[in-house]
Structure formats: structure tokens, C-alpha cells
C-alpha positions as CSV (number, residue, x, y, z in Angstrom):
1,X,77.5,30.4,87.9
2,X,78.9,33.9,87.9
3,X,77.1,37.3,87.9
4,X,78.7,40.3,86.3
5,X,77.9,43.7,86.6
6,X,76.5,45.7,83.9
7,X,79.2,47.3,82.3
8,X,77.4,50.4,81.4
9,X,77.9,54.2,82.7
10,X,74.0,54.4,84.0
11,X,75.3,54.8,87.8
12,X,78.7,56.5,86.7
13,X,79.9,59.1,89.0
14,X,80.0,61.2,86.3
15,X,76.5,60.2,85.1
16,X,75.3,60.6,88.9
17,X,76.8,64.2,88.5
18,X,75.5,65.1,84.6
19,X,71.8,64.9,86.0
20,X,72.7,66.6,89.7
21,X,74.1,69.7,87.5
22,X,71.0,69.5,84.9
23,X,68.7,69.5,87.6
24,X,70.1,72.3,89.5
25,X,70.9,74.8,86.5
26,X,67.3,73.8,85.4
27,X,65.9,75.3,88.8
28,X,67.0,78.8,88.1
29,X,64.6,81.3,87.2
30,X,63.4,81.2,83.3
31,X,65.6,77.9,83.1
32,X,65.1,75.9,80.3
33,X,66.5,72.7,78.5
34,X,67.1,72.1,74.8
35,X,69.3,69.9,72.8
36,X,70.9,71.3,70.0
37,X,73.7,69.5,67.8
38,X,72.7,66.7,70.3
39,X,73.9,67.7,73.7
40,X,72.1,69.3,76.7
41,X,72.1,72.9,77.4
42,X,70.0,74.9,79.7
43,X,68.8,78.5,78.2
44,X,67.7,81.3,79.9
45,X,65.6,83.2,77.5
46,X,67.7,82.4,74.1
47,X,70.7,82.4,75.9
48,X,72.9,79.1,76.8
49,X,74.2,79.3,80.2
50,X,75.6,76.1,80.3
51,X,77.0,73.0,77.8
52,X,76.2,69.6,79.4
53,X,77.7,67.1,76.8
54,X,76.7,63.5,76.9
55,X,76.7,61.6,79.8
56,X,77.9,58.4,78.1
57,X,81.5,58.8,78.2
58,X,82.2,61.0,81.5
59,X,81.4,64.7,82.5
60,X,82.4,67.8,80.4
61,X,80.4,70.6,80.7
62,X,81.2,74.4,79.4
63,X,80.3,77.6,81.5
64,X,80.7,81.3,81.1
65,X,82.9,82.6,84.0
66,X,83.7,86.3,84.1
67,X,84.8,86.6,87.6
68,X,86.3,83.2,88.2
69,X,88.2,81.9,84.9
70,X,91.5,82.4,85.6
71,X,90.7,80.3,88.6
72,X,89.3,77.9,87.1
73,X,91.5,77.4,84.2
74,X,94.4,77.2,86.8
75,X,92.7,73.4,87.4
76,X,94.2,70.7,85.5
77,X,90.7,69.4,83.9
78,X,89.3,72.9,82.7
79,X,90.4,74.5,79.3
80,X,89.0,77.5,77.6
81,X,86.0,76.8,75.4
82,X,86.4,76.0,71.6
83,X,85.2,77.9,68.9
84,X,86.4,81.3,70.1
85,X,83.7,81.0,73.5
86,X,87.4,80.9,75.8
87,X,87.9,84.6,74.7
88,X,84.3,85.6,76.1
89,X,84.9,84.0,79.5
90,X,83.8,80.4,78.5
91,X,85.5,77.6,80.6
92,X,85.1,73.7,79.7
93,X,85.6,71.1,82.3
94,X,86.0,67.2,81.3
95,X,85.9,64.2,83.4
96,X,86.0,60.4,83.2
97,X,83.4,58.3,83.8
98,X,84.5,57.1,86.8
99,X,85.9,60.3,88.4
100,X,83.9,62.1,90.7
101,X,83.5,65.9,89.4
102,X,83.3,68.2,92.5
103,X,80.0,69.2,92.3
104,X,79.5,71.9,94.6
105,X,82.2,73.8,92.7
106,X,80.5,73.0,89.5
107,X,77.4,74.4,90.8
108,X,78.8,77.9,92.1
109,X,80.2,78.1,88.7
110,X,76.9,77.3,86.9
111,X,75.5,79.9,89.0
112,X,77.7,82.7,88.2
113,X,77.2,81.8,84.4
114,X,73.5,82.0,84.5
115,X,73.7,85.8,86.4
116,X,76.5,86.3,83.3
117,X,74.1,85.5,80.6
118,X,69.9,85.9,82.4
119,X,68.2,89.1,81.8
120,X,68.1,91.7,84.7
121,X,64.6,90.9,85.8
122,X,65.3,87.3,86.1
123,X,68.5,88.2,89.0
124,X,65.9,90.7,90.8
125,X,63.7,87.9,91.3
126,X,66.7,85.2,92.1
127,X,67.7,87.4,94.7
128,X,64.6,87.7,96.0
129,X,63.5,91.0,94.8
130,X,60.1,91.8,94.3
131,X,59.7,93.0,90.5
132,X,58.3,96.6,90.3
133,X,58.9,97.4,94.3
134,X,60.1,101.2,94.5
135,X,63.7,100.7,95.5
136,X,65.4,102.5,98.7
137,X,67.4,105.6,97.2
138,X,69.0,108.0,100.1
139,X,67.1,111.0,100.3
140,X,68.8,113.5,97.4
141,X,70.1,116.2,99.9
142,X,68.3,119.4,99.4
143,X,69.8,121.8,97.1
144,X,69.7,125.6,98.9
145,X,68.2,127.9,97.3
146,X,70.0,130.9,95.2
147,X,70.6,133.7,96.5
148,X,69.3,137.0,94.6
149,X,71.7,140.4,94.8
């Protein structure tokens, strides 16, 4: 008697990927999931910072790259984002099931699109900044006093 492997996409590369990318865009500050029109997105605040489509038929995922999209679209699985998203700096990336997506790129870029989109407070407190700590200005220089004639 023969066994077969399940056929199904549960320990996919891209599968394997899909939850390593949900799990570190979910560990950013304020991070949230939801799932509307039926597909993963993490919020920060009300704001989508990332797309994670369903894992069931390989990777795509859409991000908000300011500083890196004409990088990233120079790759030959990214496109700009339907519905008008490419002209604010929205990126999509697709892969098959089997491919593995580099995910250390993929997570750079899911970090730049969360400090695109999360609220100022939010960044101070990625970075490491202590909210409402008196910031270190250089001393004003002394203006000199007028002269009177």
C-alpha cells in the first residue's frame, strides 16, 4: 500500500510566509488585525498598513512604499496596487504557493509602510522614545541686547 501526501497548501512556503509576515506586522505598536472583503489586513489605528490576501493559493500581499517603490516595482513579482492605491505609493507583491517569498525584504517593507501610515506617537514609542520626555533642543543663542542712542 502506498501513502500520499496531503495535497493541500497548509505547510506551503508561501503559507509558512503569510503567517511569518502576519505575525511580525501584528507586533508593531497599535497593530491590529481585521478582515474585511475577506482577506487579512493589519490596521494601525483605522489605517491599513498592509493587504495579506489568502493564503490558499500563494503569497500576495500589498504595502505602502514611499521611499522604496521604484525599487520595488523594478522586481518582476511586484506591480502597483489596483484601485488607484499604485498612485499613493502602494506596491503588491504575488507569489506561488510553492515559491519562497524573501521574507526579510518583505518585512523591511512592511515596516516602512506602517511608519507611512501610524500616527506620530505610535513611531516615538517604536523608536524607543519615551512619550512626553522634554526633547534635547540646542540652546537658542542669546540674542544681544539693543543698543539705545
Amino acid at each position: 500500500m502506498t501513502t500520499r501526501k496531503a495535497t493541500g497548501s497548509s505547510g506551503s512556503p508561501a503559507r509558512k510566509a503569510h503567517a511569518a509576515l502576519l505575525k511580525h506586522a501584528l507586533s508593531y505598536p497599535g497593530a491590529w488585525e481585521d478582515h474585511p472583503w475577506g482577506e487579512t489586513v493589519v490596521k494601525v489605528k483605522t489605517k491599513i498598513f498592509i493587504f495579506l490576501g489568502k493564503p490558499d493559493e500563494g503569497l500576495s500581499l500589498s504595502v505602502k512604499l514611499p521611499e522604496s517603490r521604484t525599487f520595488a516595482l523594478g522586481l518582476d513579482w511586484t506591480e502597483p496596487t489596483g484601485y488607484g492605491l499604485g498612485k499613493a505609493g502602494w506596491v503588491s507583491a504575488r507569489f506561488a504557493a510553492k515559491a519562497k517569498p524573501p521574507v526579510d525584504v518583505l518585512c523591511k517593507w512592511i515596516d516602512e509602510s506602517y511608519r507611512a501610515v501610524a500616527p506620530v506617537t505610535l513611531l516615538k514609542q517604536l523608536d524607543g522614545e519615551t512619550p512626553g520626555a522634554p526633547k534635547s533642543k540646542a540652546a537658542a543663542p542669546k540674542k544681544k541686547a539693543a543698543r539705545k542712542r
